[in-house]
N, C-alpha and C positions, 0 to 999 in steps of 0.2 A: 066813648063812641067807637064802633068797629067800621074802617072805612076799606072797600078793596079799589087797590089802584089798576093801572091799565097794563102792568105785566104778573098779574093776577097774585100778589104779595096783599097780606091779609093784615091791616093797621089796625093799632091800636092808639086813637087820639083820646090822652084824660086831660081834665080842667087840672090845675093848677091847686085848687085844692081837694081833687080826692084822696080818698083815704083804703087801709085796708079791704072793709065792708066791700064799697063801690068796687075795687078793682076784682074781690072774690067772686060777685056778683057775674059781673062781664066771661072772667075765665070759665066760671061753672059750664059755660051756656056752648063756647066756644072748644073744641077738642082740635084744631089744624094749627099750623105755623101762624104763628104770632109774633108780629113785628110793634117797634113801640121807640120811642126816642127818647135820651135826657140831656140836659147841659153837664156837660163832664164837672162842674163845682155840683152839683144839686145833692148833694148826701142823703136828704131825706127821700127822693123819688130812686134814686138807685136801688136804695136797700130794701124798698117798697119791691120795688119788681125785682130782683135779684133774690130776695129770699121767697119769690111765687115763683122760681124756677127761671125767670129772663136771666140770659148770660149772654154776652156783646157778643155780636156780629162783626160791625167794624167801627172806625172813628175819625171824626171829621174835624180840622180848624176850622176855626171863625176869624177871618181876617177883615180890617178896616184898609182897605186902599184908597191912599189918597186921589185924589182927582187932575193933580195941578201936572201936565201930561209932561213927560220926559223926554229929554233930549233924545233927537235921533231918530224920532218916529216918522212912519213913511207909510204911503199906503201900496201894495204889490202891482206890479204892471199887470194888466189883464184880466183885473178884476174890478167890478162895479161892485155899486150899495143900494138897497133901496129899505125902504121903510116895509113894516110887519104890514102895515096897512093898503102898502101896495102891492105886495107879492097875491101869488096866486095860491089858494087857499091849500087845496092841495098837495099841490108840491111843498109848501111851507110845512103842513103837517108830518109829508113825508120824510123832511128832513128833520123836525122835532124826533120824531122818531128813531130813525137812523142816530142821532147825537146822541139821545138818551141810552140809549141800546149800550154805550161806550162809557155811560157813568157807573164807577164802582157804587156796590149798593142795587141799581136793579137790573131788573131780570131782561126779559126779552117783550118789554116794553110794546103795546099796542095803540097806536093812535088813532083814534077815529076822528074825522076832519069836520062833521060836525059838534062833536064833542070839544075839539080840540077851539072850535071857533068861539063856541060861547065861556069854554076855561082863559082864553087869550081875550078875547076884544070884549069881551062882558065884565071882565074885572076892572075894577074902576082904581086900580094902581097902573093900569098900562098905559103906556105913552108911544103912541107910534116913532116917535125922532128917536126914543131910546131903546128900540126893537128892531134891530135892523139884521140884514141878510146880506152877506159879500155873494155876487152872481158872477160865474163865469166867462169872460168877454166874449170868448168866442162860439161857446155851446149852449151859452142862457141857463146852464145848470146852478142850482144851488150850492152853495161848497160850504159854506158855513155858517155860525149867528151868533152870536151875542144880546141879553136882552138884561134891560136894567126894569125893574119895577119900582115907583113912587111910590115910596110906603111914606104917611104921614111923621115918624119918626127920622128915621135915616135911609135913604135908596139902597134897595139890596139888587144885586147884580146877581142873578137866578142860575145862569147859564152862558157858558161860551165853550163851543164846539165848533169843529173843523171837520168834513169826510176823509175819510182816509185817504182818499186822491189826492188831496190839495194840501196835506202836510208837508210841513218843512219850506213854506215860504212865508212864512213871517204874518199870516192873515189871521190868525190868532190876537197875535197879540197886535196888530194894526186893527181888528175890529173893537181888543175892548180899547186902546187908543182912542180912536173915536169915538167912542161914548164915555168916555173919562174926559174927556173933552167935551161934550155936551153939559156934564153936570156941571164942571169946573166955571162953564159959561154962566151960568144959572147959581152960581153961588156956593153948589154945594162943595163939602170940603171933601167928603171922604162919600163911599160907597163899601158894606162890608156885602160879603159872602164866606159860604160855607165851602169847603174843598177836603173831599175824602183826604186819610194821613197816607195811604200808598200811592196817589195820585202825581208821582214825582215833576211831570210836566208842566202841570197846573199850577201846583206849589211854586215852583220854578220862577212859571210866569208873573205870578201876584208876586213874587219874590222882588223881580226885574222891576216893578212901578212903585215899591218901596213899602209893600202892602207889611203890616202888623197884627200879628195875633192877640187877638181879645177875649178870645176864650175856645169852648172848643165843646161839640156832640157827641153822645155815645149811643147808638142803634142797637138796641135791644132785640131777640130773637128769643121765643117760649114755643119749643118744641113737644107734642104728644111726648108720652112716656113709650 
């Protein structure tokens, strides 16, 4: 299936078991930048796409972070919380936006806030307690978010971004605090996520909660001739 996202990057999503035929099929049809993903262990899907011309873009860990929250955690003077569900739609999108714009991997990211409303509150993994927004005390702006999705197997923590304003006080890593602490409540043990491998900060930060890597993506790219 060829899907295009909202900073206009042209995907390529296959089942699990296609095969040559299937994937020749697709490329025939398709002549622009092709983007496509695999699990860095998968040897059979690499070689699939790597000998039809995909060759890596960049590479991501998969890390399991525990939940059970760490010494020393604090939340920043001057900043509030509220729930995904209480913020105002808009400005929430807005700031989707703005964060994604800053993850390695895409582009120049477009959100549209009705779009953005039924991909957020229509997916029936979201949980408002575990979608939350740090607001700033004194301007009511957005600064950053953190959001965990309830996947029936294990919680994957999707995203945690900060604006560039409001770096370097510790709201990063006090928003996913907070929510490493909501699952810890609820029993769960661990929450994994994906974190591009240049993304030194982020690394860092899953680093500091005692987070483990489990494996690891490799983003695939098939360029026209």
């Amino acid at each position: 299936m060829i899907m295009s996202r909202p900073d206009a990057r042209t995907y390529l999503v296959l089942p699990g078991d296609a095969g040559g035929p299937q994937l020749d099929a697709v490329l025939a049809e398709h002549d622009g930048d092709l983007y496509t993903e695999a699990g860095e262990d998968d040897g059979d899907r690499l070689a699939l796409l790597t000998g039809r011309g995909f060759t890596v873009a960049r590479r991501e860990h998969v890390y399991a972070v525990p939940t059970a929250p760490p010494d020393g955690s604090s939340w920043p003077d001057g900043f509030g919380v509220v729930s995904a569900a209480d913020a105002d739609l808009v400005r929430l999108a807005a700031l989707d936006q703005d964060l994604r714009r800053s993850v390695p991997g895409v582009d120049a990211w477009r959100t549209d806030p009705e779009a953005f409303r039924r991909e957020t509150f229509d997916d029936p993994q979201f949980d408002p307690s575990t979608y939350l927004i740090a607001v700033d005390g004194g301007s009511g702006g957005y600064a950053g978010l953190v959001r965990v999705w309830i996947r029936p197997s294990v919680p994957r923590l999707g995203l945690i971004g900060v604006r560039a304003a409001y770096r370097r006080r510790g709201l990063a890593r006090a928003l996913v605090a907070r929510v490493l602490g909501i699952m810890h409540e609820r029993g769960a043990a661990e929450v994994v996520c994906e974190v591009d491998e240049t993304n030194d900060g982020s690394n860092a930060l899953f680093a500091g909660f005692g987070a483990r890597r489990i494996g690891g993506n490799i983003e695939l790219v098939r360029r026209p001739a």
